[in-house]
C-alpha positions as CSV (number, residue, x, y, z in Angstrom):
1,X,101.8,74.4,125.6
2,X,102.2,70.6,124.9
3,X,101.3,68.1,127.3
4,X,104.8,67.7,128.1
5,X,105.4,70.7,129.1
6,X,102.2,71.0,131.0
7,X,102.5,67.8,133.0
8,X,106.5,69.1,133.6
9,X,104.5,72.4,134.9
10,X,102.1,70.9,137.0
11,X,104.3,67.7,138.6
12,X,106.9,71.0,139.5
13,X,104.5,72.8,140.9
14,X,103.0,70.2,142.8
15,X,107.3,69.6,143.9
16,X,107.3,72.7,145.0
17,X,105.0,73.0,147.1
18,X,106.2,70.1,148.9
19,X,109.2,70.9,149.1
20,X,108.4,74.5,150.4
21,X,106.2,72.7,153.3
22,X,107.2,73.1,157.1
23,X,107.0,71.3,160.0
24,X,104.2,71.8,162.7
25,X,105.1,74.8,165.7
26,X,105.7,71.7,168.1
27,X,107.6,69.8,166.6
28,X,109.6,72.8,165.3
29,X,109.9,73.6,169.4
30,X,111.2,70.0,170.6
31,X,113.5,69.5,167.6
32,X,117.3,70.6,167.6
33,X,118.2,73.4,165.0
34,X,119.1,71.9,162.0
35,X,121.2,73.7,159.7
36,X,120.6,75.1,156.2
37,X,122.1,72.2,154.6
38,X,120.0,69.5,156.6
39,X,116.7,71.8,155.9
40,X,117.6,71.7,152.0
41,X,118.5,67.7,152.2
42,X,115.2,67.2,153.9
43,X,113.2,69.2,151.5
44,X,115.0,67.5,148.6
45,X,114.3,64.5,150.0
46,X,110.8,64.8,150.7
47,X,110.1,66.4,147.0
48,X,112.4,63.4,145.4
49,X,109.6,60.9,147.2
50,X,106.8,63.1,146.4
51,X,108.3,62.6,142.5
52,X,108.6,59.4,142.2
53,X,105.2,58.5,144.1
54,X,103.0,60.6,141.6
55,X,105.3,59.0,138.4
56,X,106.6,56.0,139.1
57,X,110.3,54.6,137.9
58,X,109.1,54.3,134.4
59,X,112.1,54.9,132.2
60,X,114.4,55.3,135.1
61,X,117.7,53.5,134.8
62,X,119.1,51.7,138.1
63,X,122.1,53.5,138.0
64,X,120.5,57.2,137.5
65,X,117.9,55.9,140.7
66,X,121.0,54.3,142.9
67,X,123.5,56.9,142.3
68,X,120.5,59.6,143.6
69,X,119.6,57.2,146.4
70,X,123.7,57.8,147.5
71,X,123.4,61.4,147.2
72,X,120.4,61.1,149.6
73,X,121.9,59.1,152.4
74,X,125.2,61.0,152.2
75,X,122.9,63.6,153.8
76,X,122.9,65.4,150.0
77,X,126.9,66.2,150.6
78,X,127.7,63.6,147.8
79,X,129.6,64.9,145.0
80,X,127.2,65.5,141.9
81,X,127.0,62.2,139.5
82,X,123.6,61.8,139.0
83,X,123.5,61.5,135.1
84,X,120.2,61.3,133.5
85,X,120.7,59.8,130.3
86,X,117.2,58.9,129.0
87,X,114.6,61.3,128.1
88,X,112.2,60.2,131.8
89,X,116.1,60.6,133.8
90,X,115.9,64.4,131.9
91,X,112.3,65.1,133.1
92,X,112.9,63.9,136.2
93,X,116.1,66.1,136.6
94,X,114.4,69.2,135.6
95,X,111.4,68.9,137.5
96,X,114.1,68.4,140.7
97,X,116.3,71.6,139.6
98,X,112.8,73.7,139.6
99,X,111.3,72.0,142.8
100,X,114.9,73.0,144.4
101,X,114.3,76.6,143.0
102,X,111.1,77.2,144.0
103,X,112.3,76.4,147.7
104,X,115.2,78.6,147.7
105,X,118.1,76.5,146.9
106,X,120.2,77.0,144.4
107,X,119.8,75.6,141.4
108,X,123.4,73.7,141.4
109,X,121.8,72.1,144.5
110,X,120.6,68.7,142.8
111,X,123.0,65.8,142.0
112,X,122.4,66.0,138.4
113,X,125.9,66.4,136.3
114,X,127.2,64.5,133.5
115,X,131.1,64.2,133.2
116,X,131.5,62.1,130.4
């Protein structure tokens, strides 16, 4: 396997266990049901930080990190423009769509299309 495969591998893996994590029994008890869409947001969320903090913005384009930052705060209910258009925006997209996977979601769940 090359080492850009592996370190694909192992940042996803490390996504998806993040992503999969809960919240503690008591603060699961106090909290209002969310719904399935505010768990997956949440998750997403959580896993997009958890990205970013273990790799950095390196290669990142400001309109492939600001456009995700929209999806994000629309409460991941923004339509899909998220175009990664540099080999780190591609990496960075799959390792999302696998980390989304892994936690159930489907994998048309990330913001990631290209329309032009």
């Amino acid at each position: 396997m090359s080492r850009s495969l592996k370190s694909i591998a192992t940042i996803a893996a490390l996504l998806a266990v993040a992503f999969a994590g809960g919240v503690s029994h008591t603060a699961a008890q106090n909290a209002p049901p969310r719904s399935w869409p505010e768990v997956k947001c949440e998750r997403y969320g959580k896993a997009w930080a958890d990205a970013l903090a273990r790799r950095g913005t390196r290669g990142l384009g400001r309109d492939f990190l600001e456009r995700h930052e929209a999806f994000l705060a629309s409460g991941c209910m923004a339509r899909a423009d998220v175009c990664p258009r540099s080999a780190e925006e591609l990496e960075v997209a799959n390792m999302m769509v696998v980390a989304a996977m892994n936690a159930g979601t489907a994998s048309t769940f990330p913001p990631f299309a290209c329309r032009k």
